[in-house]
C-alpha positions in Angstrom: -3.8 -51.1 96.4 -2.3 -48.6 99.0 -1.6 -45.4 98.8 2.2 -43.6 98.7 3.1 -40.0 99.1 3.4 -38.4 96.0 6.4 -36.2 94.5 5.6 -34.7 91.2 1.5 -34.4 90.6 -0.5 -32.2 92.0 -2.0 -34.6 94.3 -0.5 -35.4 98.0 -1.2 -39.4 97.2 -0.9 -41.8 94.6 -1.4 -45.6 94.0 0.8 -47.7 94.4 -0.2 -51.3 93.2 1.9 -54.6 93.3 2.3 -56.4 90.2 0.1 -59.2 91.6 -2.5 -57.1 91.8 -2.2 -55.3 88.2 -2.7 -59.0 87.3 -5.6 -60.3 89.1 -7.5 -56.6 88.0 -7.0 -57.0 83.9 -7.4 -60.9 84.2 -10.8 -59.7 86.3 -12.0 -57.7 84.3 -11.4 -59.2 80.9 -13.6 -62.3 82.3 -16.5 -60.3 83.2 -17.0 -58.9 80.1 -16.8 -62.2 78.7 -13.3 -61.5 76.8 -10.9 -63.6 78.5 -10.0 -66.2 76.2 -10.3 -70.2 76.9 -6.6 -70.3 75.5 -4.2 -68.5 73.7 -5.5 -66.1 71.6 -5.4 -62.3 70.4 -7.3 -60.0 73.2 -10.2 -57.7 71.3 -8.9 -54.7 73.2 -11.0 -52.6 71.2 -14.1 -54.1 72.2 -13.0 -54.4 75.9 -12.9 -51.0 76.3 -16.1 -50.5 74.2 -17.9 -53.2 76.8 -16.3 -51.6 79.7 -16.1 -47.9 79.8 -19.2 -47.6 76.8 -17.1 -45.5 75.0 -15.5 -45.9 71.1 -12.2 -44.3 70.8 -11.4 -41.6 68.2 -8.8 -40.9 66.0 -7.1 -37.4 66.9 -4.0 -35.1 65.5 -2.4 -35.0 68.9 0.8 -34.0 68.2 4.5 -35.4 67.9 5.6 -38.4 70.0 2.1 -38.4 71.5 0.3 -41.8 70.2 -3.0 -41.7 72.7 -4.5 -40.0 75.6 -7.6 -40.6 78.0 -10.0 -37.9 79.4 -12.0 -38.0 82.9 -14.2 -36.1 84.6 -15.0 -36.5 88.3 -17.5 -39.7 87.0 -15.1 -41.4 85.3 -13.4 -42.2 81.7 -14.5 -39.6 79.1 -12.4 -40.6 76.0 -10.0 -42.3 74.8 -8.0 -40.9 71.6 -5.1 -42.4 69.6 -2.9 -40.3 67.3 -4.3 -39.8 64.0 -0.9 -40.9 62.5 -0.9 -44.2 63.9 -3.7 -44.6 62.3 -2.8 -43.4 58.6 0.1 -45.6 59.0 -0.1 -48.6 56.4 1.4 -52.2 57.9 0.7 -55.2 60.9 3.1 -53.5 62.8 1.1 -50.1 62.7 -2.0 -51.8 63.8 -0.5 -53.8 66.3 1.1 -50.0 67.9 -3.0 -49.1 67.7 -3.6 -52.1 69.8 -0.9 -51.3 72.0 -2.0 -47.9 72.9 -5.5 -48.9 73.1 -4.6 -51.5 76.0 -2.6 -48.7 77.7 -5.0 -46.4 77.9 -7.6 -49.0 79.6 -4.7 -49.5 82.1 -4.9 -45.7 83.2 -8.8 -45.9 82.6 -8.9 -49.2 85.7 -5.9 -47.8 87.6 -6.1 -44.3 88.1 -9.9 -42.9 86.8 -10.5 -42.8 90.6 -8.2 -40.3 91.2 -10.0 -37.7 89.1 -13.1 -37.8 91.5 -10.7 -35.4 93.5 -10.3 -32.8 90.0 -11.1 -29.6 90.0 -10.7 -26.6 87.7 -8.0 -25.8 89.3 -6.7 -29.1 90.4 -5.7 -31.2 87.5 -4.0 -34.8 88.3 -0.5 -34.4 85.9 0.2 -30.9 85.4 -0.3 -28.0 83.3 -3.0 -28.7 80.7 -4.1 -26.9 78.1 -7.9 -27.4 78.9 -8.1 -27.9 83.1 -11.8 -28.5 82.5 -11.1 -32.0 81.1 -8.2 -33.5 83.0 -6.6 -36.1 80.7 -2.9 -38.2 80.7 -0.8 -38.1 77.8 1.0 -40.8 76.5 3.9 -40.5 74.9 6.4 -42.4 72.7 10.0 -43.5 73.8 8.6 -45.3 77.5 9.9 -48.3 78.1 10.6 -50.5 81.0 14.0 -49.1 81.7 13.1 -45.1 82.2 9.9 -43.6 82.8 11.6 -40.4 84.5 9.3 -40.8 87.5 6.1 -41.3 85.8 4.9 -43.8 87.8 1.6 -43.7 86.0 2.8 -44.4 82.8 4.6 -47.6 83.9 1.7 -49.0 86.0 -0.5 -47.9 82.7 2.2 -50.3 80.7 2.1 -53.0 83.1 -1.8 -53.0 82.5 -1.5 -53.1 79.2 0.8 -56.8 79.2 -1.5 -57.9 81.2 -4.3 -57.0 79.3 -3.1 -57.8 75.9 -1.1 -61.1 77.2 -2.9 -62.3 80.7 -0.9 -64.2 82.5 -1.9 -67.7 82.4 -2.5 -68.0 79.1 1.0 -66.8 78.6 2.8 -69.4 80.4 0.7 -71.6 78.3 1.6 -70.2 75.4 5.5 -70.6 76.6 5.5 -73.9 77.7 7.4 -75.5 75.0 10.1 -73.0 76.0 10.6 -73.5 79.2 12.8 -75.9 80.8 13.2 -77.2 84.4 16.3 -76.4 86.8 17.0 -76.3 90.7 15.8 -78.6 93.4 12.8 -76.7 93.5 12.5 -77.1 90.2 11.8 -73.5 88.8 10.8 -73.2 85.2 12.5 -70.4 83.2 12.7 -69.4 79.8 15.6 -71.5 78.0 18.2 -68.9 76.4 18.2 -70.8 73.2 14.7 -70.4 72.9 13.8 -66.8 73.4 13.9 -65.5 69.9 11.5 -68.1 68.7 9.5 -68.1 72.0 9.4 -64.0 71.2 8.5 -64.1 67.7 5.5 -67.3 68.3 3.6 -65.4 71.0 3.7 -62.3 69.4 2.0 -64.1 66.3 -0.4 -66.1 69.1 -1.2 -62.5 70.9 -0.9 -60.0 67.8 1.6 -58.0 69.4 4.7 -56.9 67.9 8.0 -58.6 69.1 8.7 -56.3 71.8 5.5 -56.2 73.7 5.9 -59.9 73.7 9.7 -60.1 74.8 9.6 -57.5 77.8 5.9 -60.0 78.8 8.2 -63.2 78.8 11.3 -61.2 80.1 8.9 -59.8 83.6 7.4 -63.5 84.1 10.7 -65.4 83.5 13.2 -62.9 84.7 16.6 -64.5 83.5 18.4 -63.9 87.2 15.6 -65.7 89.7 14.9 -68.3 86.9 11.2 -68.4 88.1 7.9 -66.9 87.4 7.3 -63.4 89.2 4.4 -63.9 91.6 
């Protein structure tokens, strides 16, 4: 990790960390508390972050477009909350948002909880709160990989969260009967014909939903280098 010169939070720095990294932190972590799977398999986010940051999330009416949010004080991660209305919400694809969210807010919990050692009452990290005493992020609907408006914590926050809910190796596992072989040096990339089936199988070997699982198979096999990001 290094540090950048920040534009738009209060603070004159902020992380900057390469994908690699992002990678070898959740893939880390998950192994030493014992939840980094032999092979494919479904992550138990929930009780990753109960293990890790001894903390159960709640269930919260934070308002529209707003599915979780993470507290800190200067000694860490306080809480993590998830909308209410995910919650209430009937259906796999519902509890598969929860288990979304939950894996993003870890990803600001190991990226960025360091930066609130430096909070004060009146130095929050991203903006005007309502409560300055407890410094939190919001996370909000509608973020994708295409546009985070210069939220760079939000997309490092998602790239945690693939990596958490998917690590790496396993995926490429998991993908292997959809790859195929091209090029002298023989890079392996995701065949065309195959992505809506590869898509669709991981997200059932992960318990994602679809999309989670194509943007994870779109970063390691990115259609133009035909190779694996490293």
């Amino acid at each position: 990790m290094t540090m950048l010169t920040a534009q738009k939070t209060p603070f004159s720095e902020r992380p900057f960390y390469s994908d690699s990294e992002i990678e070898r932190t959740c893939t880390t972590e998950l192994s030493w508390q014992s939840l980094l799977p032999t092979f494919a398999s479904p992550i138990r986010i929930d009780r990753f972050i109960e293990k890790r940051f001894k903390l159960v999330p709640t269930y919260e009416d934070l308002g529209d477009g707003v599915l979780g949010l993470t507290r800190f004080t200067a000694h860490g991660v306080a809480e993590i909350a998830i909308s209410r209305r995910l919650d209430d919400e009937v259906g796999r694809v519902s509890e598969r948002r929860i288990r979304t969210t939950l894996a993003h807010e870890a990803g600001h919990c190991l990226l960025h909880a360091h930066l609130f050692t430096l909070a004060t009452k009146e130095h929050s990290l991203f903006g005007d709160f309502a409560d300055p005493l407890r410094p939190k992020i919001l996370c909000r609907e509608k973020i994708t990989k295409y546009g985070y408006h210069g939220d760079w914590w939000e997309y490092q926050a998602n790239r945690a969260m693939s990596s958490l809910l998917m690590p790496k190796e396993l995926t490429i596992d998991a993908a292997e009967q959809f790859l195929e072989t091209r090029g002298f040096l023989g890079m392996r990339f995701l065949a065309p014909a195959k992505k809506h089936e590869a898509v669709r199988q991981l997200a059932e070997t992960f318990d994602v939903n679809p999309i989670v699982a194509q943007i994870r198979l779109e970063t390691l096999f990115p259609e133009v280098e035909g190779q694996i990001s490293l």
